[in-house]
N, C-alpha and C positions, 0 to 999 in steps of 0.2 A: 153369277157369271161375270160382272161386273172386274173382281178379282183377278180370275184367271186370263181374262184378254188382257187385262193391262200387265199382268204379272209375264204372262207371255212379248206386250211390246217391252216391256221394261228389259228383259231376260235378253232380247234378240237384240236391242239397239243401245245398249246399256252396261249392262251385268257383264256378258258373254265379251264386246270388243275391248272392253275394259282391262280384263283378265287377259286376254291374247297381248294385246297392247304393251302391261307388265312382263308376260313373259319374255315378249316379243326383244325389250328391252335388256331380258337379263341374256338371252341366247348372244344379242348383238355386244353388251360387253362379256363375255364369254368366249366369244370368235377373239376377237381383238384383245384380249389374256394370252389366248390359247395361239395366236399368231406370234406374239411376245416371245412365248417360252418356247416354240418350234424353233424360231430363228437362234436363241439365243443355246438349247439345247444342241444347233445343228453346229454351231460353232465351237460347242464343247465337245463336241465328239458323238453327240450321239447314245450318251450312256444308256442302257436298259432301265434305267431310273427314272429319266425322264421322258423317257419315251412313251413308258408304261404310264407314265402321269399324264401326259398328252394325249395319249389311244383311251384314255377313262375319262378326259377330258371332251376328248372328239364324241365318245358316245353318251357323254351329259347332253349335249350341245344338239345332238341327233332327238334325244325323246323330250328337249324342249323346241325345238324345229317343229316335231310330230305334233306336240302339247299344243303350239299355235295354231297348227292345222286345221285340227281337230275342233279349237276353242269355234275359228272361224265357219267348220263347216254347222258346227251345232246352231250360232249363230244364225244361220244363211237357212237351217232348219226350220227354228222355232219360227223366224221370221213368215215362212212359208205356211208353216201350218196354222198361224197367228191370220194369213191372209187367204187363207181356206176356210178357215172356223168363220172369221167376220162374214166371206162372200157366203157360205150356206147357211148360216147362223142370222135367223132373224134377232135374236135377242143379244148373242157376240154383236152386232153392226150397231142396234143400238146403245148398247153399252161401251163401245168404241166410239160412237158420236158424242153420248155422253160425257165420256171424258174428256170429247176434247183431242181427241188423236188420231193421228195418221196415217195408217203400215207404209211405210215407206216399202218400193220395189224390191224385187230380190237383191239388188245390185247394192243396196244402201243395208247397214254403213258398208264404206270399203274396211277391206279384212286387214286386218293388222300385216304384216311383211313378217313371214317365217325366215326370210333370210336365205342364201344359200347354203348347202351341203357343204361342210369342210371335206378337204384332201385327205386323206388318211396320212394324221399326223406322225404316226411312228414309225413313215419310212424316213430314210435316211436324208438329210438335207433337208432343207423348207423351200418356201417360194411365199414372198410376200409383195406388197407394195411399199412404196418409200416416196418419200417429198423432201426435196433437195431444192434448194432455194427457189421454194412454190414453185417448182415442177413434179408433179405424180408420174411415177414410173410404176407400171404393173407389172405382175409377175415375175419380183426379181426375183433369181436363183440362189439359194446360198446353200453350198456345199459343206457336204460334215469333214470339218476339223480331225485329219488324223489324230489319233491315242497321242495325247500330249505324254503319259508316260511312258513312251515308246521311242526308246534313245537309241534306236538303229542297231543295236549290238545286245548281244546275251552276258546276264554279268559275269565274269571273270573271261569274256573272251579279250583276245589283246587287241587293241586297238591303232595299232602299229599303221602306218600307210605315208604315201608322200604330203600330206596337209596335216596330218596326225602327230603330236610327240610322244616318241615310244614309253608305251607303257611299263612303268618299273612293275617285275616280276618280284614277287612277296619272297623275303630272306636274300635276296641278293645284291651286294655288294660294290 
């Protein structure tokens, strides 16, 4: 029995937040990539390229959000059942004494930070934060960048107008 209490604290206060922790890490640069290439995609127009690369990026970032969750609530489990077994377990209590160990409450450890849910990166525009001479501004706005190759006109139409110089017409003189 010895094994399994301690294998159980080790698993809840250990093994479990550790894991969250890692993930917790990769989700939060993930967001902050994926904030990057929103802003900078929303200024290029917006292409279906990058969009699509962001909307598969938003939902890496969701099933490692989930992954922390998850990590934490197992955690928050094993801890419980670890502190069930000792309290009706004559022989779990002393082989928890034994060792020398202490279930901490449900509340211990605190659970890693899932992070929030990103925006749904593939609409149009972004909204980010910015720091501008150590001042934080939230939720700036940035708007998508008209079709850079979209020159206002159909080719071969003329171009002719009062700010305009007239378009020479092909073969003539």
């Amino acid at each position: 029995m010895t094994a399994d209490i301690g294998r159980m604290y080790w698993a809840a206060t250990k093994a479990l937040p550790d894991q969250a922790d890692l993930i917790s890490a990769v989700a939060k640069s993930l967001a902050m990539g994926l904030d990057t290439l929103n802003v900078q995609a929303a200024l290029a127009g917006d292409s279906p390229a990058l969009t699509g690369a962001l909307s598969i990026g938003g939902d890496v970032h969701a099933v490692l959000r989930s992954a922390v969750i998850s990590l934490n609530n197992a955690a928050q489990a094993v801890l419980a059942t670890a502190a069930d077994y000792a309290r009706t377990d004559d022989e779990a209590r002393e082989d928890l004494h034994r060792l020398g160990l202490r279930l901490p409450s449900v509340a211990d450890p605190s659970p890693a930070s899932a992070g929030p849910a990103l925006p749904d990166l593939a609409a149009p525009g972004a909204t980010t934060d910015i720091d501008i001479l150590g001042i934080h501004i939230e939720d700036v706005k940035v708007g998508t960048t008209p079709d850079p190759t979209d020159v206002g006109y159909e080719q071969g139409q003329q171009m002719d107008g009062p700010d305009l110089p007239a378009t020479p017409t092909p073969g003539a003189h």
